[in-house]
SEBA-332939 format. One line per 5 residues: number of its first residue (from 1); their letters; for each residue x, y, z of C-alpha. Coordinates in steps of 0.2 Angstrom, whole numbers. Each point is the difference from the previous one (the first is absolute). Layout:
NUM = a = X:Y:Z | ...
# end
This chain:
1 = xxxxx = 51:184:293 | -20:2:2 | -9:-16:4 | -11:2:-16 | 16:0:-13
6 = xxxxx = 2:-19:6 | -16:-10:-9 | 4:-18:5 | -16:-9:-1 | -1:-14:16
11 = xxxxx = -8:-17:1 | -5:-9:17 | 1:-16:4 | 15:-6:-6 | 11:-14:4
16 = xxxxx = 18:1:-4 | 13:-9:5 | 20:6:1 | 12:-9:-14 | 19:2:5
21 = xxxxx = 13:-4:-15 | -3:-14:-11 | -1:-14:13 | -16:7:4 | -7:6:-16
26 = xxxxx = 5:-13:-12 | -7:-14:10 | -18:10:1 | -1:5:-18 | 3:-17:-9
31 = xxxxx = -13:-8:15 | -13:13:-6 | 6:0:-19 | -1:-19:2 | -18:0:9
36 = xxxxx = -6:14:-13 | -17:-6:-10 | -3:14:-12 | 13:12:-2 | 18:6:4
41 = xxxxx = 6:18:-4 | 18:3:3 | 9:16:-2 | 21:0:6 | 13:11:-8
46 = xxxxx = 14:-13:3 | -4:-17:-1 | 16:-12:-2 | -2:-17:-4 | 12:-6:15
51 = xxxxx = -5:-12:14 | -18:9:6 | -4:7:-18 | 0:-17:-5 | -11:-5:12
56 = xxxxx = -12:14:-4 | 1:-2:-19 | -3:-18:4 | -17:2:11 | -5:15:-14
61 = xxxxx = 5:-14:-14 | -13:-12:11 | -14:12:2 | -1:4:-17 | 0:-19:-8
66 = xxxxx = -14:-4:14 | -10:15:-9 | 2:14:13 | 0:16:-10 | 21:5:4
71 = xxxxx = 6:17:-6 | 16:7:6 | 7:19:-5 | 20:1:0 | 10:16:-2
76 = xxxxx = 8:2:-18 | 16:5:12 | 1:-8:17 | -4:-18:-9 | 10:4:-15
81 = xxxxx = 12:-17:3 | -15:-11:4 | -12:8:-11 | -1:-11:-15 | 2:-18:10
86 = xxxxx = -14:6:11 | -11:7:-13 | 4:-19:-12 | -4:-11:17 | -16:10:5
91 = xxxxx = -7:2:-17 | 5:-20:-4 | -10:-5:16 | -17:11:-7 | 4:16:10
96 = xxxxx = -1:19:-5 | 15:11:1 | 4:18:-3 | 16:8:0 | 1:19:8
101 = xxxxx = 8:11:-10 | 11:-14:-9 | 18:7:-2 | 6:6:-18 | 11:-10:-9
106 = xxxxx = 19:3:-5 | 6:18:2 | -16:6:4 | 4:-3:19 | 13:11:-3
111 = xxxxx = -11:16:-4 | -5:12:17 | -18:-5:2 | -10:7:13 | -17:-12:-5
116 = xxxxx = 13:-14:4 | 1:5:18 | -19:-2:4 | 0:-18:5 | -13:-12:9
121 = xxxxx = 10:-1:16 | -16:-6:9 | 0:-19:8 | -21:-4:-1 | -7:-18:-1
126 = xxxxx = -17:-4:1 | -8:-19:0 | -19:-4:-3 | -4:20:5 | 0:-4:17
131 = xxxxx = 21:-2:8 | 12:14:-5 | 19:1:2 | 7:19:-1 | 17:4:6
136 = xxxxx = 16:2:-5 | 7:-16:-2 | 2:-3:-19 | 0:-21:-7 | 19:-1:3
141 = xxxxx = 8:-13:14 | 8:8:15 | 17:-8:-4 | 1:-4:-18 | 6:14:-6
146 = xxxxx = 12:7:14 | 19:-1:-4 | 10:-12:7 | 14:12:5 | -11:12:8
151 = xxxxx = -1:-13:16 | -20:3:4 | -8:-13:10 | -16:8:3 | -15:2:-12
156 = xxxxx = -5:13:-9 | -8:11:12 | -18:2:-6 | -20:3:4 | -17:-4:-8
161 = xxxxx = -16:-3:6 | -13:-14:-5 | -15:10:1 | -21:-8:-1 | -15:13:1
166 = xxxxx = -6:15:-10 | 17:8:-3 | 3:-17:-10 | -13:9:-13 | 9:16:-1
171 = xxxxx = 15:-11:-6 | -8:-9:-12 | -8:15:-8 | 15:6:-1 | 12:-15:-11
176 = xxxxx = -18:2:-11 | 3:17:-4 | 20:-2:-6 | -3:-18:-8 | -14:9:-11
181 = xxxxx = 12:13:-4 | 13:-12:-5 | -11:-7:-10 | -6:15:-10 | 22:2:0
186 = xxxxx = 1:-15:-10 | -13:3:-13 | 6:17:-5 | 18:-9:0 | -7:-16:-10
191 = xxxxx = -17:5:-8 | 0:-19:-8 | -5:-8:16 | -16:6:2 | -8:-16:-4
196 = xxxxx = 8:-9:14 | 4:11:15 | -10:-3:11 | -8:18:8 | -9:-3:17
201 = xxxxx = -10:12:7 | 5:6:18 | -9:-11:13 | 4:4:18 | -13:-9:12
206 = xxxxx = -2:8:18 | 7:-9:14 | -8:-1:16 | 8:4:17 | 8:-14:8
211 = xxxxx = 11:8:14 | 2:14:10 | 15:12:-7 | -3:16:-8 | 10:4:-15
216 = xxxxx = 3:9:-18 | 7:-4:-16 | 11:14:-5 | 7:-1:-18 | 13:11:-9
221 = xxxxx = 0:1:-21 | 1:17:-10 | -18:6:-5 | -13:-4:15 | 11:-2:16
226 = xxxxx = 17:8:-6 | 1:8:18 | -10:-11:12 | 12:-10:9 | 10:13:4
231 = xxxxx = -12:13:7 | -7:-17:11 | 17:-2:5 | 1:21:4 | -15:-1:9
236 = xxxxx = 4:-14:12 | 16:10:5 | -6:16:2 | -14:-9:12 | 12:-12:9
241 = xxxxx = 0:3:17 | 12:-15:10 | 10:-9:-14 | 5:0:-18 | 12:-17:-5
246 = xxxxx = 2:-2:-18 | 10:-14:-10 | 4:4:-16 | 11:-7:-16 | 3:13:-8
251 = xxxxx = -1:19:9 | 1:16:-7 | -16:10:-1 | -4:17:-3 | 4:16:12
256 = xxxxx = -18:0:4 | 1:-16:6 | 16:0:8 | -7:19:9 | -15:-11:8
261 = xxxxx = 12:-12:8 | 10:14:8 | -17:9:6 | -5:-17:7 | 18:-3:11
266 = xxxxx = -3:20:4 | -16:-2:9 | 7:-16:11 | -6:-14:-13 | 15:-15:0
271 = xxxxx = 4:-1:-17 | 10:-17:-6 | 4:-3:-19 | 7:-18:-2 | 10:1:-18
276 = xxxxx = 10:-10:-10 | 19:-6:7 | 4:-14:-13 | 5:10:-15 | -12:-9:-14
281 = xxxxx = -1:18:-11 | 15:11:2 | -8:15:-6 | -15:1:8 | 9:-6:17
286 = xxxxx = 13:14:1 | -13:13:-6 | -12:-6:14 | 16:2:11 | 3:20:-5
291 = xxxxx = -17:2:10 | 4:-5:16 | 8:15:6 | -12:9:0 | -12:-14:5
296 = xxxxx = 9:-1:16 | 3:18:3 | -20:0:-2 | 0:-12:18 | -5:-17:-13
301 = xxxxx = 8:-16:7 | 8:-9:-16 | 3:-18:0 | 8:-12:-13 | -6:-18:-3
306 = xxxxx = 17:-12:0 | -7:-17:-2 | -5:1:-19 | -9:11:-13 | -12:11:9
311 = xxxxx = -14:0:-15 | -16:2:11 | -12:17:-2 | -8:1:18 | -2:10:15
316 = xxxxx = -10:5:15 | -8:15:3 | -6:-1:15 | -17:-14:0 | 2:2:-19
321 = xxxxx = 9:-11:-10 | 7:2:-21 | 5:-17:-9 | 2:-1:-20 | 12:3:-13
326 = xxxxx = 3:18:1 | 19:6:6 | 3:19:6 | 9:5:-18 | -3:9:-15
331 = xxxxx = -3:-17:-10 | -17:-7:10 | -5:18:4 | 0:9:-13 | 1:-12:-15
336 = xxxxx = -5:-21:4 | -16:-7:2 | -1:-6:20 | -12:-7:10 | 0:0:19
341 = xxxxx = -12:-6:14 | -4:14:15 | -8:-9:16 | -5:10:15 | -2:-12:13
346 = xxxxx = 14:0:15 | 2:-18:2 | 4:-3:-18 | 14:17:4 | 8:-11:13
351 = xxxxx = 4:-13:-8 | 6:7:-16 | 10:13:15 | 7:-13:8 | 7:-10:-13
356 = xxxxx = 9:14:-6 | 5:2:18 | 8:-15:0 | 8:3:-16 | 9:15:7
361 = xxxxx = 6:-8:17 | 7:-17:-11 | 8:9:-17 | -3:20:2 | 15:9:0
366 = xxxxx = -1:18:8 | 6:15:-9 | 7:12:13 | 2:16:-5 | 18:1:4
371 = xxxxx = 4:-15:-9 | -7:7:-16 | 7:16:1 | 16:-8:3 | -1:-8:-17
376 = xxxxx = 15:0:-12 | -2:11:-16 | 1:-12:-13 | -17:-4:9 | -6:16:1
381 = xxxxx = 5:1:-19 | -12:-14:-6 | -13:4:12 | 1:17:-9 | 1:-6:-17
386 = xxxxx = -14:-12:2 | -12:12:6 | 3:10:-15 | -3:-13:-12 | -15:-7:7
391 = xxxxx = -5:19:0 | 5:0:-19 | -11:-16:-4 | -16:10:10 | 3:16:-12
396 = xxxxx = -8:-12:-13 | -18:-1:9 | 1:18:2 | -1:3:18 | 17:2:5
401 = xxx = -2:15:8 | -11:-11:15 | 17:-9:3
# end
């Protein structure tokens, strides 16, 4: 991968501080959401009204009756429970809300649609155009919705950061961009509301440095940056030199991909995928299990979180460091809209590396290569079957042949 194929446009002087799960994020969001004096723009493609959405809807609620400018963008799917009793609470409180891609009614769910696969999977908030929150971590308690008989103690195991200095523009220019295209949605949908919607012009202020860290915005959506995050992630591999540790959801990307992380291990690179070992989607876990032969035939350590739902998308390259919403699969690469935070700065790599270093050591669970050989054949049957389903969904974006 030639360096000029990778276009990510770096800010300086950044400060951005490391969110792990909600009991970290949660409480800094609602402080900032509650401190906010002009406007909150939030974007999530799960928010559940549970214990911490509450809480959020709550300080949103707040904001907005005090006459900060609230807007909040939900996915059509993600939110599809919650959708309605969000939309009612925020709009009854004198907030703006849109609805991504709202899902059809009645059988029309039913009908193959690929347009109903491209979802805002992106977590962005932004408050008075100066604090950002970009991650993984959608408005969802850690606890809330786990099963009772699946015996998980720990929380959901998650990363985002909070983020102040010029990348913070970069993000707001961003939420401008889709919320006027969901605007333009609407009135082609429901030409009667011209007289009252209430069209904004893009206004995305520069922020001024206030740290030290260096760091990119890299977005994924499917006209300007369809490719972006994942030639930034192949040119980081091919360039690593010491380490590559990545923990991912949700893990099955493309043979190019897959070939970069074997000629990484090949030239004396450790490589270390930490993946999903609570089951919380069977299909995409087994198919993500049909990889790892080959994965460990190519000299990649594989390790599997025990603890609870493994739903963070970062890694390590290096002194270079990934955190957003993007997983390694079909869905955020070639189809969602993502958006992930790139810092090049070796302290802000250590700490991210050695949490995810602890995570091993406390809740990872080795696979040895024996072990999974060894593997019955009913195993081997839906790991196999899995794979070729997942395979069947991809045919619909057209680019099969990459996977």
């Amino acid at each position: 991968m030639k360096a000029e194929q990778v276009k990510l446009e770096w800010t300086e002087g950044n400060d951005i501080r490391l969110l792990q799960n909600g009991g970290d994020f949660f409480p800094a969001l609602c402080a900032a959401i509650d401190a906010a004096q002009v406007s909150v723009h939030l974007e999530t493609y799960i928010f559940i009204v549970d214990r911490s959405g509450s809480r959020v809807l709550e300080s949103l609620a707040a904001a907005a009756r005090r006459g900060v400018k609230v807007r909040v963008v939900l996915d059509g799917f993600g939110s599809a429970d919650s959708v309605d009793d969000v939309r009612a609470q925020l709009l009854d409180a004198g907030a703006q809300c849109r609805i991504f891609r709202p899902e059809p009614r009645w059988f029309a769910r039913l009908i193959p649609s690929r347009s109903r696969l491209r979802r805002l999977h992106r977590k962005v908030t932004v408050v008075d155009g100066r604090i950002a929150f970009i991650g993984g971590i959608n408005v969802v308690d850690d606890y809330d919705d786990l099963d009772p008989t699946d015996g998980i103690a720990a929380p959901r195991f998650d990363f985002a950061v909070q983020v102040e200095g010029p990348l913070v523009t970069d993000a707001a220019y961003a939420q401008d961009l889709l919320w006027v295209r969901l605007n333009w949605a609407r009135l082609r949908r429901h030409p009667r509301d011209w007289s009252r919607m209430r069209l904004t012009k893009p206004h995305h202020a520069w922020v001024g440095p206030c740290g030290t860290l260096r760091a990119a915005l890299v977005l994924r959506d499917n006209l300007r940056f369809r490719q972006t995050f994942e030639r930034a992630y192949l040119f980081g591999i091919s360039q690593a030199r010491r380490d590559i540790l990545i923990a991912n959801a949700y893990f099955f990307p493309g043979l190019q991909f897959r070939r970069a992380l074997a000629k990484a291990a090949a030239r004396g690179v450790r490589v270390r995928l930490l993946l999903q070992g609570k089951v919380e989607y069977r299909m995409q876990y087994h198919a993500t299990r049909s990889l790892y032969d080959q994965l460990l035939r190519d000299g990649i350590e594989i390790y599997e979180y025990m603890p609870s739902y493994l739903h963070a998308k970062v890694a390590v390259i290096d002194d270079v460091v990934t955190v957003g919403s993007s997983n390694l699969d079909p869905f955020s690469l070639l189809l969602a809209r993502e958006a992930n935070v790139v810092v090049d700065n070796p302290a802000f790599a250590w700490d991210l590396q050695e949490r995810l270093e602890t995570a091993i050591a406390e809740g990872g669970h080795f696979i040895r290569p024996l072990d999974y050989q060894r593997r019955g054949w009913v195993r081997r049957w839906v790991d196999a079957a899995s794979y070729t389903l997942l395979r069947i969904g991809v045919a619909l974006t057209g680019t099969s042949d990459k996977y």
